[in-house]
Each structure stands twice: as C-alpha cells, then as structure tokens.
ZAMARGU-4260 file (C-alpha; in steps of 0.2 Angstrom, whole numbers, plus 5000, padded with zeros to 4 digits):
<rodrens>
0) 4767/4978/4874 | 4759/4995/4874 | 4752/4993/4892 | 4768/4984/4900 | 4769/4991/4917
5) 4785/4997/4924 | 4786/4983/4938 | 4781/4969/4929 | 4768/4960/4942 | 4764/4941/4949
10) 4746/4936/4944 | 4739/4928/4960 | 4720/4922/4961 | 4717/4934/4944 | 4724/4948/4954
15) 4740/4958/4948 | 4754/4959/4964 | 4770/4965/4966 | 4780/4956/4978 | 4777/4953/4994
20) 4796/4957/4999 | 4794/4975/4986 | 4810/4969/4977 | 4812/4969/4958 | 4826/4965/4946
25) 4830/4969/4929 | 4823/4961/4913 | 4835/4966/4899 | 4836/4964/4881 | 4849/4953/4875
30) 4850/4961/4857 | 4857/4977/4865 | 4857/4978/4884 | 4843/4990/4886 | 4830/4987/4901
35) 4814/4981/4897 | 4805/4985/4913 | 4808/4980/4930 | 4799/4963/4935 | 4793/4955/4954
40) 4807/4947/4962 | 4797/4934/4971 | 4802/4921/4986 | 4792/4910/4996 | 4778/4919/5002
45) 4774/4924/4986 | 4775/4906/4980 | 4763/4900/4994 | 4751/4916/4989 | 4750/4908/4972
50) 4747/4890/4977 | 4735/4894/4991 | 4725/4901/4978 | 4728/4887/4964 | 4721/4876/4977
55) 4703/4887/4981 | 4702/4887/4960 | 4707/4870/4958 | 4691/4859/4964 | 4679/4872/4952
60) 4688/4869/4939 | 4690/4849/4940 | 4671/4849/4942 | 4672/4858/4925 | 4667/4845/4914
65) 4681/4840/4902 | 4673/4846/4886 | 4669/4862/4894 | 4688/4865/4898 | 4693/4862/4882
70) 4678/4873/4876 | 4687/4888/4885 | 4706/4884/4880 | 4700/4885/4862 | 4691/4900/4867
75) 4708/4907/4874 | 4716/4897/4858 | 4705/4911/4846 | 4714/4928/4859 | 4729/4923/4861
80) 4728/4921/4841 | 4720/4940/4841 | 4735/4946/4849 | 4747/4935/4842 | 4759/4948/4836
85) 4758/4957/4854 | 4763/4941/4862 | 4778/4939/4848 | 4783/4957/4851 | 4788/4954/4869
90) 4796/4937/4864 | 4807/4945/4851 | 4812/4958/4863 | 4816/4948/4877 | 4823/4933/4870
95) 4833/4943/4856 | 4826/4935/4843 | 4819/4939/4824 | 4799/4945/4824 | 4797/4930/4810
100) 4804/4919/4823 | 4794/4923/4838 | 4778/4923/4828 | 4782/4906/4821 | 4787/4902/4840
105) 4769/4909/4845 | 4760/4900/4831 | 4767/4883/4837 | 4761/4887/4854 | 4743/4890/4851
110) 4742/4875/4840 | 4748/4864/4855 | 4734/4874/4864 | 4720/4868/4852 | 4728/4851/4852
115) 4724/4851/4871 | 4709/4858/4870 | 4704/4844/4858 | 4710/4833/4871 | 4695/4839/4882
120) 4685/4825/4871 | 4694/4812/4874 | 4703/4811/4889 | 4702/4791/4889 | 4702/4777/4900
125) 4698/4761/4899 | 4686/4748/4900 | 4691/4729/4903 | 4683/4713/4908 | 4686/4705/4925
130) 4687/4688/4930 | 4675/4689/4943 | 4654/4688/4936 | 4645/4702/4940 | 4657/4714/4940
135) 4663/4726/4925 | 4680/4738/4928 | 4687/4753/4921 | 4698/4767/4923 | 4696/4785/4923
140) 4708/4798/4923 | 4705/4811/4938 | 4719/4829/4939 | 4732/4829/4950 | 4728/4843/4960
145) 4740/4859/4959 | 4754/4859/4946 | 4771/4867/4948 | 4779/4871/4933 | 4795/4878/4929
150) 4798/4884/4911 | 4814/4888/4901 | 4820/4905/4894 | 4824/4898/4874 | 4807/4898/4867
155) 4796/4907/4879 | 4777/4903/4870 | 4778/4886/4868 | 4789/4881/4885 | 4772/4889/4891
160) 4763/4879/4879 | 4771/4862/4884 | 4766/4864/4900 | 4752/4874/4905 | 4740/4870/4893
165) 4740/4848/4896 | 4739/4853/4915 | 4724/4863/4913 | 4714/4851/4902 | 4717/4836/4916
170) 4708/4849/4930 | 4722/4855/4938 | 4727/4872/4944 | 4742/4880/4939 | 4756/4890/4947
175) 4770/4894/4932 | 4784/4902/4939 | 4790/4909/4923 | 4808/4911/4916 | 4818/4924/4924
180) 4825/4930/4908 | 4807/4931/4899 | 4795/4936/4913 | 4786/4947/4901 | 4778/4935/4887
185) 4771/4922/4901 | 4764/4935/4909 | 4756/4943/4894 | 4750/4924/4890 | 4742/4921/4906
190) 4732/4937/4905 | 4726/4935/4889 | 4721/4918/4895 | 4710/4924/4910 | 4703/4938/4900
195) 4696/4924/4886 | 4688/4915/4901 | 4698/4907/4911 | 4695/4905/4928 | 4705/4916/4940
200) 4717/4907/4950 | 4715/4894/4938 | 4733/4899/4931 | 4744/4906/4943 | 4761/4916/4940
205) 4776/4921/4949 | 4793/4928/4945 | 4809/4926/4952 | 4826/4919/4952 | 4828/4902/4952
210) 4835/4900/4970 | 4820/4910/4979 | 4806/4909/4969 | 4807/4893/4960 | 4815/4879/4974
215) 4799/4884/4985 | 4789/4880/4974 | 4796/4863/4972 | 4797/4862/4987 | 4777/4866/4994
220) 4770/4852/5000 | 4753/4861/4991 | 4759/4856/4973 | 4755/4840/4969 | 4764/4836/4953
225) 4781/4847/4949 | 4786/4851/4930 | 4803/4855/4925 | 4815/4862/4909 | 4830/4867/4911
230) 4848/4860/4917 | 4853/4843/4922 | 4862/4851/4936 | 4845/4860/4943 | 4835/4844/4937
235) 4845/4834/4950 | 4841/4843/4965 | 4824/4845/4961 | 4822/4828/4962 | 4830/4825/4976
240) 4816/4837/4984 | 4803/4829/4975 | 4810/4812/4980 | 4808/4815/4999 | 4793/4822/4997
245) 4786/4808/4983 | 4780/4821/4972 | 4776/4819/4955 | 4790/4825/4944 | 4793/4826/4926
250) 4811/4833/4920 | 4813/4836/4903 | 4833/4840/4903 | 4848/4844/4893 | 4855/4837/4877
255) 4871/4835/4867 | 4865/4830/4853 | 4873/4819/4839 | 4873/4824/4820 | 4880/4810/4810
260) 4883/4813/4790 | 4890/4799/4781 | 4899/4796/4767 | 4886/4794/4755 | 4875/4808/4763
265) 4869/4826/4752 | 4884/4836/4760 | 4875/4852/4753 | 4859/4849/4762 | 4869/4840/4777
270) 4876/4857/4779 | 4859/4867/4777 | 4853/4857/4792 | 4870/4858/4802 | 4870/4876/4802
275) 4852/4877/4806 | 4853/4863/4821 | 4868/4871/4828 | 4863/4890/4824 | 4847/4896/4826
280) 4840/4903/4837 | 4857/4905/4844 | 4860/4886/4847 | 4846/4890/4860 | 4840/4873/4859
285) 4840/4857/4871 | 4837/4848/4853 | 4851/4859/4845 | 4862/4851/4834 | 4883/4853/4843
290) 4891/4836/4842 | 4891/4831/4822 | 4903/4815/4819 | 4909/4813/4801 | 4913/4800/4790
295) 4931/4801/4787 | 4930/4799/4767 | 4918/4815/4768 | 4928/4822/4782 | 4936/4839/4775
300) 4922/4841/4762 | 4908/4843/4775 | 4920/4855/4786 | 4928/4864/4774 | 4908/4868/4766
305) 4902/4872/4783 | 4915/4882/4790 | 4909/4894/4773 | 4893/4891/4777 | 4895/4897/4796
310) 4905/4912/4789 | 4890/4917/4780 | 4877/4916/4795 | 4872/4933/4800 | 4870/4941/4817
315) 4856/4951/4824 | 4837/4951/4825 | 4833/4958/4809 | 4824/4949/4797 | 4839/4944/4786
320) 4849/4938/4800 | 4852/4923/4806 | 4854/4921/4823 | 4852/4932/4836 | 4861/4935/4855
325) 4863/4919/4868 | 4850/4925/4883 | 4863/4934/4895 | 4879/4939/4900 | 4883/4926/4912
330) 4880/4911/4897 | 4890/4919/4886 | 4903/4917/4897 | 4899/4900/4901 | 4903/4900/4882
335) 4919/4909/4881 | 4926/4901/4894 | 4923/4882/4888 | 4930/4887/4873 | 4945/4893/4880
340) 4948/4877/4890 | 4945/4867/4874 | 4958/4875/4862 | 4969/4873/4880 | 4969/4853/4877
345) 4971/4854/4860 | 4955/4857/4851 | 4956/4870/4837 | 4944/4883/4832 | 4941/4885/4813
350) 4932/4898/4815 | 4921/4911/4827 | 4925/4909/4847 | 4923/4927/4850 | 4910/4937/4857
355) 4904/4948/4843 | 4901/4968/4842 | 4901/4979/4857 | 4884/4977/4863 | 4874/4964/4868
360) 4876/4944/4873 | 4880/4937/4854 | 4895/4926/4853 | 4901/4923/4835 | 4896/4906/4826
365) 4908/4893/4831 | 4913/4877/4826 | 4928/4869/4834 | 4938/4852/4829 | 4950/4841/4838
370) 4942/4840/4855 | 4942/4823/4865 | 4927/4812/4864 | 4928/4815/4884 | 4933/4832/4884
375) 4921/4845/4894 | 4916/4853/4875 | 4910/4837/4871 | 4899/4832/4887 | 4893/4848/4892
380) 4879/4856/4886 | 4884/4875/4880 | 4865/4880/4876 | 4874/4891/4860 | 4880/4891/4844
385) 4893/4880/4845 | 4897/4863/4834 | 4910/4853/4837 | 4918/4840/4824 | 4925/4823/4824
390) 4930/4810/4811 | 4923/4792/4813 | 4927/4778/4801 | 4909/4769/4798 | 4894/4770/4802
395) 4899/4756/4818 | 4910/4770/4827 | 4897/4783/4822 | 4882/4775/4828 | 4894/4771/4845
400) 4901/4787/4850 | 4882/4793/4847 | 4879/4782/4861 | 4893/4784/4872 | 4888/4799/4879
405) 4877/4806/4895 | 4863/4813/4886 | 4851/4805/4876 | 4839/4820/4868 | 4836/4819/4850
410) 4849/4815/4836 | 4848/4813/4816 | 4858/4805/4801 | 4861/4812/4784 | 4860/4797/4772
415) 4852/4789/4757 | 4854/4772/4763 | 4837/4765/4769 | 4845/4752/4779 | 4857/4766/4790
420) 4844/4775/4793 | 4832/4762/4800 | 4847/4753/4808 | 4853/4771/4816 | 4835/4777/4820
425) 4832/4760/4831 | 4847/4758/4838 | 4853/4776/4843 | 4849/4779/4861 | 4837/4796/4859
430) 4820/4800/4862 | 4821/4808/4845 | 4829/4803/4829 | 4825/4813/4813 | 4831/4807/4796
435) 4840/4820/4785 | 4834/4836/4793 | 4839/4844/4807 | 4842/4836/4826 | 4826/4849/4832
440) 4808/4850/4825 | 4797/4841/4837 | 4778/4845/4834 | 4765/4848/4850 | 4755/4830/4846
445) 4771/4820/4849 | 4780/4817/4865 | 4799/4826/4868 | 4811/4818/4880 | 4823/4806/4881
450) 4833/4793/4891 | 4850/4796/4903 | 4852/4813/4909 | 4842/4821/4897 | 4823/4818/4908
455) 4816/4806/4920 | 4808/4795/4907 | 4794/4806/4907 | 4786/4816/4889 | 4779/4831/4886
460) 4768/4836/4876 | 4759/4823/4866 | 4745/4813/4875 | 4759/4806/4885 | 4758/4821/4891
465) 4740/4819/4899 | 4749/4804/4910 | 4762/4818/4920 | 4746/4829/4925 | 4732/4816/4929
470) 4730/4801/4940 | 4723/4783/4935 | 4708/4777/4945 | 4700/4759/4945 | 4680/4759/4946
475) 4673/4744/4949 | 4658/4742/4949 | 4648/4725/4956 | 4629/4720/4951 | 4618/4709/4961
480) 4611/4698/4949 | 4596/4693/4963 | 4591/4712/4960 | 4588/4714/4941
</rodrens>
C-alpha cells in the first residue's frame, strides 16, 4: 500500500480515472475508524465508460487462444504471489481483519486463479454421434461477451477470485464494480493483474455505492452476463432487472445456516467448530455457522461449554485475537437492533449483545437462546457473530427445522454415527453439508451455492463455474460422401 493514492481511482481501458462526476467517499478502517483514503464515487457514466471499453478489449481477447489466456492468468497467478503480502496489507486494513487472515484469505484467491488458468486446457465440450449418416456433432464453449460482476465486502481476494478469474479464462471482458467497503484490495488486484500481462480493458473496475454505481451496471444493455454476492434483498431486484432484460445472472445469496450436534457428538470439538463457524472472521460469512439446533440430552452441556468458550474469544486484529470488527457502522446496528427485538419476544442472551470498546464496529460475541423458530433472529441473516440456540429432540426434529427455513446455504452435523450423517448430508436441503467441522470451508475447485433464497441455482467457482460465463454451441458438421 505504499503507493495508494489519496483518491482511490476507477481502472478503465488500463487507464486510472477519477469520476466523471469528481465525487469521492470515505473508505474507513473498521478496526478503529481512521480513513484510509478517499475512493471514486462512480454512477452511470462511469459504468458505461468501463463497459464500452470491456467491449473494444473483449473480441481480442476471446481470439486469445484458451491456452494462452490461462498462460497469462498463471503469469499474473506468479505477481499477485510476489506482492501477496501487499495485497493482504490492504485487506487487513480495510476489512479489519488479522494479517494471518488476510494472507490465508489471499493465498486461497490465487490458488482459485491457477485453478482457472488450468482450466485454459480444458475447457470441454463435447462430441456425440448423430442419427443422421454423414454428419458428426459437437459442442464448443464460446464467452459470453462482457461480464458484470458485483462482489462482496467479507473476503475481498477471493470474492475477486470467484468471479473474475472463471470470466476471464471463457474470453470475456470484465467490468468489477468492487465492494464499496474494500475498494482498495480489488483495485490493487486488478493492477497487479494488468501489469503481469493482461490486457487493458480486459478487466474493468469501478467504485461506488450500490445504488449509483452498481444497479447501472446491471442494468447496461452492454453486459451480457451479470454476477452477483450479496443480500437476498438486493439479489431480488437485480433479477427482476436482468429478467426484463433476459440477461445472464448468477446470484450466489444469503444463508442461515444450520449446526446440528447430537447426542452422541464430540461436544469439545463440536464447540471448536461452533465458535469458529459463528465467530471468525466476525461471523462475516454467508457459510457462517448462526442457527445450531441441539439434542435435548446434550442440551446444557453444549451451551454451557460454548457460552465459556465464547467468553474466551478475543477481539481485535492482532495475531492472538480472535475476531475482528463487523464491516461498518450501519451493520452493526443492523445487529444491535435484531438483538434488542429478540430478547423483546422473549429470547435470552447468555452472553455478549453489546457493542464492544469505544472505537470501531466490533459487537461483542453473542449467543442468544429462546428465540422462535419463526422469530426475525432466526430467519434473517445478521452477517455477525451471533449463534442462536435451540433444543430438538432427535435427529427427526433436527434434520426438520434444518429444512424448514428460507435459506438453503451450507449446513453440518457433529456426529459419530455413519448412518446420521449420510442420512443428514443427503437429505438436508443445502448446497453444502460438511461432516464434523465447521458450516464454512468450500475450496476454489468445488462449486458454492445453494437452493431457496440462498442463489438462483447457479455455482461459482468449480468448473460449474465455466457454465455462468460461456455459451454452448452446436457444430455440425455434414460430409458428402460422393466427394471423398
């Protein structure tokens, strides 16, 4: 971060540009409140800018050969590992988080890039026989066009990652508009990316606030496939957009995801995972860990060891800490004030529900017992360290109230029966089921999503990922036997 510049700039067709409009905002660290710099507020002009010239770049690079575009993303796979600890500098400040953290975060970023860039080889389709003689068929993929994408603020390198790097290796061009809260580590990212080789206007980024800079971008009829993470609230209207227009979309969305522990489950390592499901990184996770429903006979046990185990947990951004601030003010709130409506129907908190120190966005580690099934703590996704407890009697209810819920993420079990955890890992309803661990921990060659209002049935990454930015063709090709 040595050269950060005091107005953080767009990168437009490989040039650096303030907005059109001259406005900035304020990109503050949520450790302690200081500013950062000042970044490009952006709105639709700047948007256009961007995709006008993803679309010049674009045709180039899908005449790229495959294997020569995944040729230069391992090429900018080996800078952005050079400067890794530059990158996880900004990350850490921006995102409040532990160095350690953001370097893990960064590492798991560039090993989804070489993942793509392998993909440069492959890239399949398909041959098949036909039913006519004389005539042989296959498919091919071909790009897209421009892809939009819209990342999240929780874990800045790989949400840049996920997206950008599958998009590039299909031939598309890219306009990111980056997370308003962490502005600084996707712009770092994509000029370390140009400087390594790739094309300029290749990869396209613009700032802003969600309401000026992001909706026209969904909303350009120059983008040809849309990418979103973020809220179901926001996921909503953006397809409604993209439904008029019949753009691609792919919404990877919220989750409130189960934890079960039964009763014949390793409460101490249970607890382990709990607190690091519900607790790192802030409870900053669409995987996180917040709904954990407990056998009856192992009730009090499990609460009573993780209710010490979350008086433990540390705050701050220092290497022994535990967790660090929730992104900004105005989630914290969000926080704050579900948790006040909660223990005003009844639910109890055992222990945190306060906002911590005197600086900063940290909310103390919470857990809360007694609320409703159907209660708004329940439903809603919080995005912070919050886990909410409820008794079930066997694994019947548990594996039920798992299901009966709006989201449909990841979930996991804690149990040393084969046959409940193969039963439970089928029959829950989540893109994701982990097995004694935590409800997170998704790797950059397997595909993330899941059913309900948690995405719109597409994944990302994984090679699934290669069907959200490239088209299907049919070839077919006819010979004339009369002319061998």
């Amino acid at each position: 971060m040595t050269d950060l510049p005091s107005i953080l700039p767009n990168l437009i067709g490989g040039e650096e540009r303030p907005a059109e409009s001259g406005r900035s905002f304020a990109n503050v660290n949520p450790h302690d409140g200081s500013e950062i710099c000042q970044v490009a507020r952006s709105e639709a002009a700047d948007v256009s800018a961007a995709v006008a010239a993803a679309r010049a770049a674009q045709p180039g690079w899908a005449a790229t050969p495959a294997v020569q575009r995944g040729h230069i993303l391992h090429q900018v796979m080996n800078a952005l590992e050079a400067r890794a600890d530059e990158i996880a500098a900004a990350v850490a400040a921006e995102a409040g988080k532990r160095l350690k953290d953001s370097k893990g975060e960064v590492g798991g970023a560039i090993l989804c890039g070489r993942f793509f860039a392998g993909e440069g080889q492959r890239l399949f389709g398909r041959t098949m026989p036909s039913g006519t003689p004389n005539k042989y068929n296959m498919t091919v993929r071909t790009p897209c066009g421009v892809a939009g994408l819209i990342i999240a603020a929780n874990t800045p390198a790989p949400n840049f990652a996920w997206k950008v790097f599958p998009a590039l290796i299909c031939g598309n061009a890219v306009v990111l508009k980056s997370a308003e809260d962490t502005p600084v580590s996707a712009w770092l990212m994509a000029r370390i990316c140009e400087e390594a080789g790739l094309p300029k206007g290749v990869l396209n980024v613009v700032h802003g606030l969600g309401a000026e800079a992001g909706q026209p971008l969904v909303d350009h009829p120059g983008v040809d496939v849309l990418s979103f993470t973020g809220s179901t609230a926001v996921g909503r209207r953006i397809a409604e957009s993209c439904g008029r227009q019949l753009k691609k979309l792919s919404l990877e969305l919220g989750g409130k995801n189960p934890f079960v522990v039964c009763d014949d489950a390793d409460l101490d390592n249970a607890v382990k995972w709990a607190c690091l499901s519900a607790y790192s990184n802030a409870g900053q996770r669409c995987a996180a860990g917040s709904r954990f429903l407990v056998f009856e006979s192992v009730y009090e046990a499990f609460r009573d060891k993780l209710v010490e185990a979350t008086r433990a947990q540390k705050l701050g951004v220092e290497e022994d800490c535990d967790l660090g601030p929730v992104i900004n003010e105005r989630q914290l709130n969000n926080m704050l004030g579900a948790i006040e409506r909660a223990t005003g129907k009844g639910a109890k908190v055992l222990i945190g529900g306060r906002r911590a120190g005197d600086k900063g966005c940290y909310l103390e580690p919470t857990v809360v017992e007694g609320a409703a099934p159907d209660d708004e703590i329940s439903q809603t996704e919080l995005f912070g360290p919050v886990a909410s407890l409820y008794r079930v009697r066997d694994f019947a209810q548990a594996l039920a109230m798992a299901n009966d819920h709006p989201y449909g993420l990841t979930a996991c079990i804690h149990t040393r029966s084969l046959d409940r955890a193969l039963a439970f890992s089928h029959g829950v309803q989540a893109g994701a089921t982990v097995v004694n661990a935590g409800t997170y921990g998704s790797e950059p060659h397997m595909p993330f999503g899941g059913p309900k209002q948690s995405g719109n049935g597409t994944r990302e990454p994984g090679t699934e990922a290669l069907d959200v930015y490239s088209e299907l063709k049919d070839i077919y090709l006819n010979v004339d036997p009369a002319k061998l």
